[in-house]
N, C-alpha and C positions, 0 to 999 in steps of 0.2 A: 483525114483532117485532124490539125492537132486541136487537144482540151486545154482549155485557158491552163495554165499554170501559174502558181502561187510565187512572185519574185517580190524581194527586198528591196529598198528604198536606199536610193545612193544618198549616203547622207555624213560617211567618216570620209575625214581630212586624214590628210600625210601625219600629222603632228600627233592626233591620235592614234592611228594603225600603229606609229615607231610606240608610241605608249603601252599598249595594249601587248606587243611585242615584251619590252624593257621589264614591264611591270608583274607579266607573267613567270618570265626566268627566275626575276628577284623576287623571295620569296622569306619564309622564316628563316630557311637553314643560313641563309648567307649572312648572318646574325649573331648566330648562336653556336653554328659547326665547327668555326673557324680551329679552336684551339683541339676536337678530334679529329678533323683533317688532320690536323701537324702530325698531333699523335700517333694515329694511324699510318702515316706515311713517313713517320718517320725523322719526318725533319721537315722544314719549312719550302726547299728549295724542288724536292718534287711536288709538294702543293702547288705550287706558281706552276713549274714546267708540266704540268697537268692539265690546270685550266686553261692555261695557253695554247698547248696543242689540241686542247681536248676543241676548245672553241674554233681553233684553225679548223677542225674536221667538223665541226655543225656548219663553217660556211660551207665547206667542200658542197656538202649535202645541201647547203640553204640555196647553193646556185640552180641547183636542180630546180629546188621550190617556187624561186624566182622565178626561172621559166616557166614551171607551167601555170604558176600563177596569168603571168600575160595571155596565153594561152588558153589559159583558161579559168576566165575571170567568175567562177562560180559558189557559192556557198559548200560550205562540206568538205574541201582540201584533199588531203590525202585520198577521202571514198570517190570524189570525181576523177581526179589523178589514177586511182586501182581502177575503174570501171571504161576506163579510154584504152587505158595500157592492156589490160587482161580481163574484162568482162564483169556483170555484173556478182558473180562469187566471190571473185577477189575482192573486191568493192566491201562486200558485205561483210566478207574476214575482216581489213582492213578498218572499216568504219566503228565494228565490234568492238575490238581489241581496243579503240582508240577511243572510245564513250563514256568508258568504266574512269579508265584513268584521268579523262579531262574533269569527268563531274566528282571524282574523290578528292580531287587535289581543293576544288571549292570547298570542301568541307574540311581538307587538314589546315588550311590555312583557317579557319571559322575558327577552329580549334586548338590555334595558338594562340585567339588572344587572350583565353584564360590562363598562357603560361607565364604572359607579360605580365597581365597585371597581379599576378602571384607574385613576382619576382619584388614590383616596384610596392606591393603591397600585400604583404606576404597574409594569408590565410582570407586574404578580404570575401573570398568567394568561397570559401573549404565551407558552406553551410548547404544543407538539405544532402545527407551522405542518401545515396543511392545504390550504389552497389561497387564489384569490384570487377574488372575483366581482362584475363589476361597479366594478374600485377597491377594493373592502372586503374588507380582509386576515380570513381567519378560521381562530383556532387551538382546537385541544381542549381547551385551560385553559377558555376563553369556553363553549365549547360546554358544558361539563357542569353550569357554575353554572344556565346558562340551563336545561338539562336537568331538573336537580335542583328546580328552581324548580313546573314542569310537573308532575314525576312528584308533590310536597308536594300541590300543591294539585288536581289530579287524585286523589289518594287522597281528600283533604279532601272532596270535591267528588259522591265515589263513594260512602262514607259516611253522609251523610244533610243535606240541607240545613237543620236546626236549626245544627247546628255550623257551617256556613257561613256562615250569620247571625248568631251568636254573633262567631265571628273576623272577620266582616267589620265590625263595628260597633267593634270594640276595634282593628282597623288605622283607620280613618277617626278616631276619638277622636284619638288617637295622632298623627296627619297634620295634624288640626287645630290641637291645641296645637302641634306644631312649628312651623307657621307663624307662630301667633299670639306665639309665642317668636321668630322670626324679626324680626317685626316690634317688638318691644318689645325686641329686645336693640339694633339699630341706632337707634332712639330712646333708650334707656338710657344708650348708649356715646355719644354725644352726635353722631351721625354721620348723623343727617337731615338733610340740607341741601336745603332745595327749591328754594335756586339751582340745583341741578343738573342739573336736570327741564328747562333751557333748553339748545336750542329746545326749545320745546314741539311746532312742526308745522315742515315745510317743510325739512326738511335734506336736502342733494344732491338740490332741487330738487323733493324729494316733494311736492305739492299735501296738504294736510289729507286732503281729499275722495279722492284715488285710495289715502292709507294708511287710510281708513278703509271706503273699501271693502274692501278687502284682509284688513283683519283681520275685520269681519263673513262676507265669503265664508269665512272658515273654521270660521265658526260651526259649521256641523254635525258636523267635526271637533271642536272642542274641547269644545263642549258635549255630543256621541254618550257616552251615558252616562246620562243621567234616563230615554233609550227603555228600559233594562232594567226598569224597574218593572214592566211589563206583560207583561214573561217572565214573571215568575213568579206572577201575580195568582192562578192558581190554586189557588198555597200559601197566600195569605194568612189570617191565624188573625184575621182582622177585618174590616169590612163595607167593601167595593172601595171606598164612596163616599171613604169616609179616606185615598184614594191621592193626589185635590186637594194637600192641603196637604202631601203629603210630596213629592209630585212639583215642585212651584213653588218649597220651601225648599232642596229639592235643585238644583236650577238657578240659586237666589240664593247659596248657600253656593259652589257651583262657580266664580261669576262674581267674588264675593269674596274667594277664594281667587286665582285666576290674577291679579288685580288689586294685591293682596297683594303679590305674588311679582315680579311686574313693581316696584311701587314699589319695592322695596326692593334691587333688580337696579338701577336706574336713580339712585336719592337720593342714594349713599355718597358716589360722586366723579361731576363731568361724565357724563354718560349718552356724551355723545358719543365719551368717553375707555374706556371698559369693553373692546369688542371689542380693544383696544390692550395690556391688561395682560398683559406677561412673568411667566413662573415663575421661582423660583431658579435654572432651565438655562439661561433666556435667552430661553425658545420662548415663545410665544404662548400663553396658557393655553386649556385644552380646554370647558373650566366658567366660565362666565363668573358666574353668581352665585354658585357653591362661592367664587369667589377673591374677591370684592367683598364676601361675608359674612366671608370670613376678614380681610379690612381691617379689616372694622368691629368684629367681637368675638373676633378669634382663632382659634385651634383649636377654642374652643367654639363657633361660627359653621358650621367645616364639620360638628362634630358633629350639630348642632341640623337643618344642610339636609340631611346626608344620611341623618337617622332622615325626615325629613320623606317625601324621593326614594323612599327603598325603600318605605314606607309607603303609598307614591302607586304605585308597579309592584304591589306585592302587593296590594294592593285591584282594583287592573283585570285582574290576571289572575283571581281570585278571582271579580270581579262577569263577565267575559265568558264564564268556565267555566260560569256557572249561567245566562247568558242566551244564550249559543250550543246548548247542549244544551237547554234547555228549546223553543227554535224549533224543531233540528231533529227532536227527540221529538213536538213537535206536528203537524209535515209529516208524520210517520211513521204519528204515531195518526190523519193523513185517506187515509191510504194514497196517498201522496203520492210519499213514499221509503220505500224496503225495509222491510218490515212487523219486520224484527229493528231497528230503530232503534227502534221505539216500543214496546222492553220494559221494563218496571220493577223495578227490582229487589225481590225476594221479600222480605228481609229491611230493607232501607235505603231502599226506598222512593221510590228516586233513577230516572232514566231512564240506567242505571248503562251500558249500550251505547253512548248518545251522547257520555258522558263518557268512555270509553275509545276513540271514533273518534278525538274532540276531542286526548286526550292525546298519541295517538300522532301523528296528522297534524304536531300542535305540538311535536313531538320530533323532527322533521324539519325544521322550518323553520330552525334556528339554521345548520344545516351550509349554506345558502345568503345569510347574511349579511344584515344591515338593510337593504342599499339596496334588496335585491330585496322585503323584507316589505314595506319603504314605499312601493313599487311600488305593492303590494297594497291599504294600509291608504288611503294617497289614494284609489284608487278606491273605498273605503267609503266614501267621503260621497256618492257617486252613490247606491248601497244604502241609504245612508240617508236620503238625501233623497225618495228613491221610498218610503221608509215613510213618510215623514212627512204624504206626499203621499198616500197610502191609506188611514192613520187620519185626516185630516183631511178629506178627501172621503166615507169612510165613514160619519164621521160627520155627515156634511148628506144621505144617505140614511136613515141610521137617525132623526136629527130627523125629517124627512119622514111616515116609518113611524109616528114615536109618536105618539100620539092629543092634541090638544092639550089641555093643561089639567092632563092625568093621567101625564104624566114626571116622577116623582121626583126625577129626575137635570135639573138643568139645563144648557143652553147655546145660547146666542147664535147662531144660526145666520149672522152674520156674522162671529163667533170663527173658526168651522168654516170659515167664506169665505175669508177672511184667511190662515189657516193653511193650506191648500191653494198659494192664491196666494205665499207666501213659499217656500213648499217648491216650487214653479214657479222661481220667479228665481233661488232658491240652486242650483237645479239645471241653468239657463242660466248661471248663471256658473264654474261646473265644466265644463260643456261648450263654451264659444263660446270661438274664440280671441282675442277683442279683452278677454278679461278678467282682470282681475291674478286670478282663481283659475285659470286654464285649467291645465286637468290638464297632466305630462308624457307626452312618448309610451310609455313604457314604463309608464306606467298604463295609459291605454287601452289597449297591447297586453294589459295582464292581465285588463281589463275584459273587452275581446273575447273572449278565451279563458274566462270564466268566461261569460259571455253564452253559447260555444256546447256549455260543458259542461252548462250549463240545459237546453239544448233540445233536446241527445242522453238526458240524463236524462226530459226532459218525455214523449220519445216514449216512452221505455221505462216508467216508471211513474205516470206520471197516465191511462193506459189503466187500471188496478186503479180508481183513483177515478173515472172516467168509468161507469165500471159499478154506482154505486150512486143506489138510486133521491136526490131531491131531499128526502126524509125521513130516509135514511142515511147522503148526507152531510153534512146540517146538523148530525147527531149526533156525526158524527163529529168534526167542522172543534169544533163549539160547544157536543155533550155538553146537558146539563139545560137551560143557559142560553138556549139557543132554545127 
C-alpha cells in the first residue's frame, strides 16, 4: 500500500514560471561584467559570438528539459530526471552537486546589494569593520542590507508560492524595461558610436577563438537559471507540455538581455578606454557601465541601471529561494535527507522547513564575504553541468522506454545526444587545466569539501531510501507520474 505523500499545490502561471526562469539567469554580473568580458576576450565581438552560441547550446540541453518536464511533471528537476534514467545514486550525486550551488547563488546575489549602494553612495555602509577574509574587507553596514534582503524574501517565499509568482513577474517586467530604456536612452542621446566596438577581436593578443571559448565555457554560469523551471513543475496551474516554449523564450530573453548590456557598456566611448575611467576622486571607477551610462544620459543613466541591477539581484534571490527549496524538499520527500525537510506547511502550503534551512544558512554567508561565496558559486557550474548531464541522458532512457509512435511528448533522440555531449565538454573545461575555464583552487577546495559532505550524508541517510521496495520508491522520487 502506498503512504500518503507530501505534494505541492498547483498554483504558478505561465507568466510567472517564464519569470522565475528570466530572473534567475539575470543576475548581478550582467551589470557589472560587461566591460571584463570585452577585456578578457579580447574584443567585443567574441563576447556576442559567445553568448549567442553559448545560449544556442542551453536550448540544445533545455529541449531535453522540456521533455522531461512533460514527462515528468515533478518537483526536484534534474534529481527526479537522474533517479528515472539511472537510480536512486545518481539521483543523489545529482541533486547533491546541485543544492550547494542553487542556495549559494541566493546569497551572492544578497551580497551584491551592498556593492550597489557602495557605488551610488559611496562609504554609506563601510561602518561596524568586522573583519577581513580572503582580501575582502567586511563591515556590518554590508552585512545587514544583505541580511534584510534574505530575511524579505525568505518570508515571501514561506508564505505561499502564488505571491512569489506574482512578485517575481513584476521584478523581471521592471528589469526588462530598464534595459530596454538603457538601450534607447544612449541611442536617443546620440552616444551610439559603433566605431567604438573596435577592435572587434584580438587585443593584447587575444585570438578570436580562445576569447570565445572563454565566454562560452561560462555558459552554464550565465545562463544557470531556465534549470529552475523544473523545480517547480509540480506547481504548475497548466499542462507541463507549455514549459517548451517558456523555457526557450526564457533562454533567448537571457541571451538578449546580457548582449544588451555589453553593447551598451562598450558603444559610448572606445571599449578599449571604459576600464580607464576616473571618478570625481581621481580613482578608477568601481562600475564600469553605472559610469559609461552616466556619460551618455546622466544621473538619469545611473538611475535607469541601477532600478535595472536591483531588479536583476532580487529576482535571483527570489527564483533560487524557490528552486533550492523545492530540490531539497524533493530529496527529503524520497527519504533522501531528514524526513523534517520534506514537511509542508499546513497553512501556506510551502516546503516552509527548506525555506527556513535556506534562510538561515544564507544569513551566514555575508559575514564571510564574496570571494569566499565565489569560491562556491564557480563550482556550481560543475553541479550544474552534472544536471544537465542527467536530464539529458535521462532522457535518451526514458525515449528508449516510450513505445514508439505513442509519445505525446516529442524528441529527437539526437537532441537528447547532443545535449548530454555539451554538458560532457562544458564539464572538461571547468575541470582540465589547459582551459581558459579551469576552476580556481579555492573552488575545487570547496568542491571537495561539498563532494565529502555528500558522502558522509549519503551514508547516513540514503540507508532510509535503500530500504524501500522498487514501488515505494518510484512513488516516492515521482508520486502518480510513474
Amino acid at each position: 500500500m502506498k503512504k500518503e505523500r507530501e505534494v505541492l499545490e498547483k498554483n504558478m502561471g505561465q507568466g510567472a514560471i517564464w519569470a522565475v526562469a528570466v530572473g534567475s539567469i539575470i543576475g548581478w554580473g550582467c551589470f557589472v561584467q560587461g566591460a571584463n568580458w570585452t577585456e578578457n576576450a579580447g574584443g567585443p565581438a567574441p563576447v556576442f559570438a559567445g553568448l549567442v552560441v553559448g545560449g544556442l547550446l542551453m536550448m540544445i540541453i533545455g529541449l531535453s528539459y522540456s521533455y522531461m518536464i512533460a514527462k515528468l511533471p515533478v518537483a526536484g528537476g534534474e534529481f527526479a530526471y537522474a533517479y528515472k534514467g539511472f537510480g536512486g545514486v545518481a539521483a543523489y550525486i545529482c541533486g547533491w552537486m546541485l543544492s550547494l550551488g542553487y542556495l549559494a547563488i541566493v546569497a551572492l546575489n544578497a551580497t551584491a546589494l551592498p556593492l550597489l549602494a557602495n557605488f551610488i553612495f559611496p562609504r554609506a555602509l563601510k561602518f561596524g569593520y568586522l573583519w577581513n577574509i580572503a582580501g575582502y574587507d567586511i563591515y556590518m553596514g554590508e552585512c545587514l542590507l544583505s541580511l534584510s534582503a534574505i530575511l524579505i524574501f525568505g518570508i515571501l517565499n514561506y508564505r505561499g508560492v502564488k505571491q512569489v509568482g506574482n512578485a517575481q513577474l513584476l521584478i523581471v517586467v521592471i528589469l526588462c524595461v530598464s534595459v530596454i530604456a538603457c538601450v534607447a536612452g544612449v541611442i536617443a542621446t546620440g552616444n551610439f558610436h559603433v566605431e567604438n566596438l573596435q577592435p572587434a577581436s584580438g587585443y593584447k593578443e587575444v585570438s578570436f577563438f580562445a576569447g570565445f571559448i572563454a565566454v562560452v565555457s561560462m555558459a552554464p554560469w550565465l545562463y544557470v537559471g531556465f534549470d529552475c523551471i523544473p523545480q517547480a513543475a509540480e506547481e504548475y496551474n497548466f499542462p507541463p507540455e507549455k514549459s517548451k516554449k517558456l523555457l526557450l523564450t526564457a533562454i533567448v530573453s537571457g541571451m538578449l538581455l546580457y548582449c544588451a548590456m555589453v553593447l551598451v557598456t562598450n558603444v559610448v566611448i572606445p571599449w578599449t578606454e571604459v576600464k580607464s575611467l576616473v571618478g570625481a576622486d581621481g580613482q578608477v571607477v568601481s562600475w564600469f557601465s553605472g559610469a559609461v551610462l552616466e556619460i551618455a544620459m546622466g544621473k538619469i543613466g545611473i538611475v535607469v541601471i541601477a532600478i535595472a541591477v536591483i531588479m536583476g539581484i532580487l529576482s535571483g534571490i527570489n527564483g533560487f529561494y524557490l528552486s533550492s527549496s523545492r530540490l531539497i524538499f524533493s530529496m527529503a520527500r524520497a527519504k533522501m535527507l531528514p524526513k523534517w525537510f520534506g514537511k509542508i506547511h499546513p497553512k501556506y502550503r510551502t516546503p516552509s522547513n527548506c525555506i527556513l534551512v535556506i534562510m538561515l544558512v544564507c544569513m551566514i554567508c555575508p559575514f564571510f564575504g564574496r570571494e569566499v561565496i565565489n569560491w562556491v558559486v564557480d563550482m556550481c557550474s560543475v553541479g550544474t553541468s552534472v544536471g544537465y548531464f542527467f536530464t539529458c541522458a535521462g532522457a535518451i532512457v526514458v525515449l528508449k522506454m516510450a513505445k514508439s509512435g505513442k509519445d505525446k511528448v516529442k524528441l529527437n533522440p539526437i537532441v537528447a545526444y547532443a545535449g548530454a555531449l555539451i554538458a560532457v565538454i562544458i564539464l572538461a573545461l571547468l575541470l582540465l587545466p589547459f582551459s581558459p575555464a579551469f576552476m580556481s583552487l579555492p573552488s575545487f577546495i570547496a568542491l571537495g569539501i561539498w563532494i565529502l559532505l555528500g558522502a558522509l550524508f549519503f551514508l547516513k541517510s540514503y540507508s532510509r531510501f535503500s530500504k524501500l521496495s522498487k514501488e515505494e520508491a518510484d512513488y516516492a522520487v515521482l508520486g502518480d507520474e510513474e
